[in-house]
C-alpha positions as CSV (number, residue, x, y, z in Angstrom):
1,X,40.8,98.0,120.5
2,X,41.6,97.3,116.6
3,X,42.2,94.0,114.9
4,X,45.5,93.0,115.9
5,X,45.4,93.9,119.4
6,X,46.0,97.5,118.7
7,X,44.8,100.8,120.2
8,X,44.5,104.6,119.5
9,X,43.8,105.8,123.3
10,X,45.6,108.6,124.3
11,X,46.6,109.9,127.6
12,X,47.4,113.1,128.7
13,X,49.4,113.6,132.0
14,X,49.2,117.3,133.8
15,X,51.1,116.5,136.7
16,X,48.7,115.1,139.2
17,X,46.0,113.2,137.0
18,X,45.7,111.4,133.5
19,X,42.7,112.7,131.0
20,X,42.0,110.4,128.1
21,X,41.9,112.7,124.9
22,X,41.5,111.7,121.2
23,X,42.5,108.7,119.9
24,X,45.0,107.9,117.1
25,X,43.8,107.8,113.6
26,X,45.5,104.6,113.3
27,X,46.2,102.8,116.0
28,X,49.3,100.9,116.2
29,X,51.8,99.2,119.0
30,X,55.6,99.8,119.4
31,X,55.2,103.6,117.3
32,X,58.0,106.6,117.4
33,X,56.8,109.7,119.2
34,X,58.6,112.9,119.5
35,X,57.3,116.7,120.9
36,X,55.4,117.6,124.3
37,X,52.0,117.3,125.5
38,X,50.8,119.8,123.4
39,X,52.9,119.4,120.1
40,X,53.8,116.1,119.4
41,X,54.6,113.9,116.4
42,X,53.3,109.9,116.3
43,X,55.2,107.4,113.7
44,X,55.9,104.0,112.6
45,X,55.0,101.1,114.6
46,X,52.9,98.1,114.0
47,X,49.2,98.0,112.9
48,X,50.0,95.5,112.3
49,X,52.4,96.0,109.1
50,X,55.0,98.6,109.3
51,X,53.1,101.8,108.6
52,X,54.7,104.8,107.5
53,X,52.2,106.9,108.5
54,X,52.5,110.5,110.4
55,X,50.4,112.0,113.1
56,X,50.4,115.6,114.4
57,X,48.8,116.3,117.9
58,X,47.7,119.6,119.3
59,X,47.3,119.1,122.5
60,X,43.9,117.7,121.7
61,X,43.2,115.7,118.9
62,X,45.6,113.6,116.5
63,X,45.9,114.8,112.4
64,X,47.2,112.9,110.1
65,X,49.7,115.1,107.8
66,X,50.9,113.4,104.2
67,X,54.6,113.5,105.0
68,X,55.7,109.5,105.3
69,X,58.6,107.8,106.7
70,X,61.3,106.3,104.0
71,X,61.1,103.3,105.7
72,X,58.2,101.6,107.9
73,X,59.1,100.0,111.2
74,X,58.6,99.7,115.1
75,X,60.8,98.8,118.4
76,X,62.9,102.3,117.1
77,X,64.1,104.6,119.2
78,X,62.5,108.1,118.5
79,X,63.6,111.5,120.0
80,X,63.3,115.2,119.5
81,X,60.7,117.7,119.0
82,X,57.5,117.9,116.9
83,X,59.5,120.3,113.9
84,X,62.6,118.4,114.5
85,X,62.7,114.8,115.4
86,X,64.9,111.7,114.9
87,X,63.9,107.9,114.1
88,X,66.2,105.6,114.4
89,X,66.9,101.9,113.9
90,X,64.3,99.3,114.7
91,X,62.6,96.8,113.6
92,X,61.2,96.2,109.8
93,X,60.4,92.5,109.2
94,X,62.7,90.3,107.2
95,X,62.7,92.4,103.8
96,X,65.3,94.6,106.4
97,X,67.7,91.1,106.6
98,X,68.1,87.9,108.5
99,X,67.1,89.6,111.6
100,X,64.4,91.8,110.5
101,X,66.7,94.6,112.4
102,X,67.2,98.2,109.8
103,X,70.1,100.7,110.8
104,X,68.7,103.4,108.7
105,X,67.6,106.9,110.3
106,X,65.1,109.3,109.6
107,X,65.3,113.2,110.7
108,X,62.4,115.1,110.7
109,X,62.4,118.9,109.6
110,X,58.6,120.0,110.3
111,X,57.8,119.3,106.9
112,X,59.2,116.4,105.5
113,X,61.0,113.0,106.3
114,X,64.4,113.0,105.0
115,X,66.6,110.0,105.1
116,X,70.3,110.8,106.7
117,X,73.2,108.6,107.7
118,X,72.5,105.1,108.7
119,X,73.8,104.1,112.9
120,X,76.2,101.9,112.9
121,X,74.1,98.8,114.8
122,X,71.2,97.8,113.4
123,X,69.1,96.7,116.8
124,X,65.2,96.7,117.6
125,X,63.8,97.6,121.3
126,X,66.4,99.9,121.6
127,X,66.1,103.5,123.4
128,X,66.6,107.1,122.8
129,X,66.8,110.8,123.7
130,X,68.1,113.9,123.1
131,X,67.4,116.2,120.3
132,X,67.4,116.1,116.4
133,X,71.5,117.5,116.5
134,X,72.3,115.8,120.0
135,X,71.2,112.6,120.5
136,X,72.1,109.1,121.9
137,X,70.5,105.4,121.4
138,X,71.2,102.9,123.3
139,X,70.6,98.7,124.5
140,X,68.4,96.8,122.2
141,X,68.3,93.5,120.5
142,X,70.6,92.5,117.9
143,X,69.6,89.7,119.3
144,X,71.6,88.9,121.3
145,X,70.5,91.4,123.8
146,X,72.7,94.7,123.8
147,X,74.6,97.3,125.5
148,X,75.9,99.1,122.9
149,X,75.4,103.2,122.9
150,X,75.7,105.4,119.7
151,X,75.2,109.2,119.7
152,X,74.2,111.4,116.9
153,X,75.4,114.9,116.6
154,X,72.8,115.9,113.4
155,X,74.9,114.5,111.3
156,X,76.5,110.7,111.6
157,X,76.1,108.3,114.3
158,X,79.6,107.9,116.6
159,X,79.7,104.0,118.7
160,X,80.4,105.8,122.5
161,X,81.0,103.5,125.4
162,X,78.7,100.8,126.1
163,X,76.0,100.5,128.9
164,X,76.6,98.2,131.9
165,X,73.9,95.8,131.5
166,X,72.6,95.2,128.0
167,X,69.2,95.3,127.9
168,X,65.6,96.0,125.5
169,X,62.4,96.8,126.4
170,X,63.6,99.7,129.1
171,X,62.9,103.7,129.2
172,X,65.3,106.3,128.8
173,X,65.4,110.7,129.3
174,X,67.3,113.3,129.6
175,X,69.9,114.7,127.0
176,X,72.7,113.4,124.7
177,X,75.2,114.7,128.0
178,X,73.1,113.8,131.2
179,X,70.6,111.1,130.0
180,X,69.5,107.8,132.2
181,X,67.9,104.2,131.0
182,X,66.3,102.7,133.7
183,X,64.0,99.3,133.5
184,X,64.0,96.8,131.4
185,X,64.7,92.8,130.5
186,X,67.6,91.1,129.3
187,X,66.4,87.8,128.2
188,X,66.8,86.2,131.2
189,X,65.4,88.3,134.0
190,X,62.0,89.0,133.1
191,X,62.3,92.3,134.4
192,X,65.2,94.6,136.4
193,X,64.8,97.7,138.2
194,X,68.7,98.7,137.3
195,X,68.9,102.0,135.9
196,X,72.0,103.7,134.8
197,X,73.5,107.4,134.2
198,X,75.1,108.4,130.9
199,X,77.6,111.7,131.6
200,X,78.9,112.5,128.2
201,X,81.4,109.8,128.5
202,X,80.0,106.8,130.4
203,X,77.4,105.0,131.9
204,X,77.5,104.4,135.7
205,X,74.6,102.8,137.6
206,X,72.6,104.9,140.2
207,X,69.8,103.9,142.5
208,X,67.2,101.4,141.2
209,X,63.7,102.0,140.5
210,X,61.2,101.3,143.1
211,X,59.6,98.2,141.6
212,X,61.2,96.5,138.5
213,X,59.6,97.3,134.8
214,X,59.4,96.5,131.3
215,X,59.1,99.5,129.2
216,X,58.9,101.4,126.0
217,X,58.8,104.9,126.7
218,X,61.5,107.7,125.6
């Protein structure tokens, strides 16, 4: 573990077993990640400080590649691909305003960072998925805790209806059409098993996890 608290282990999941493979060049908390197991993209997060700093993985190993963010920050929600990824919102410390809270977006080309259309609630712990031209955020911390749900169609960032439950620290998957959040707090329950189905048009909640969770994971 690095000062701070930090760590670079990685895990690699196959289906039936974890294998610990190589470790981040810098390791960091609360970072972006986009790809699959074998091409994958690590960014942002807290090292601490708001690194803007870019990692490539292989399948094996982590590289780091000179491309940097516009804008350094962690609690974002991250989705996509490693040639085409989107980071979004977060967390930046108080340069960012009152609240420490950034709206501003990042989309990711294979090659370089460029910085697009900011989202229209700037939130940290928030959640993401989808892909670089179809993709939706949602929950967070303004503070207060939210519900709020924006989608991104490669272009600008369009406020959709809102999530049941607000809530930060929770996982979501799936696609911009068919996506679920699941987990989470709300600054008041430590932790909830709710979990909720987004269709295109709104959220609606389906069965709860088996055991209530925090989370971080897109």
């Amino acid at each position: 573990t690095a000062p701070g608290g930090t760590t670079g282990k990685t895990e690699s999941y196959d289906g039936t077993s974890w294998e610990e493979k190589g470790d981040l060049v810098d390791p960091r908390i609360a970072m972006g990640g986009a790809g699959t197991a074998t091409a994958a993209l690590g960014f942002g997060g807290d090292s601490p400080g708001y690194p803007t700093a870019t990692e490539s993985w292989d399948g094996t190993s982590w590289t780091v590649i000179p491309q940097t963010l516009s804008q350094g920050k962690d609690s974002a929600a991250s989705f996509g691909l490693q040639d085409a990824a989107i980071f979004a919102t977060g967390y930046a410390g108080p340069p960012a305003g009152p609240t420490g809270n950034t709206n501003k977006t990042d989309s990711w080309n294979g090659s370089t960072w460029t910085e697009v259309n900011d989202n229209n609630t700037a939130r940290s712990y928030v959640q993401g998925c989808g892909t670089q031209t179809a993709g939706i955020i949602a929950g967070g911390a303004v503070p207060p805790y939210s519900a709020l749900a924006e989608t991104w169609d490669g272009t600008s960032w369009t406020t959709v209806n809102s999530m049941n439950t607000a809530r930060a620290n929770f996982s979501t998957f799936g696609i911009q059409t068919n996506a679920v959040g699941c987990g989470g707090d709300d600054g008041t329950t430590p932790r909830f098993a709710k979990a909720e189905q987004y269709d295109g048009t709104s959220w609606t909640e389906v069965a709860d996890l088996a055991n209530a969770n925090k989370m971080s994971a897109s």
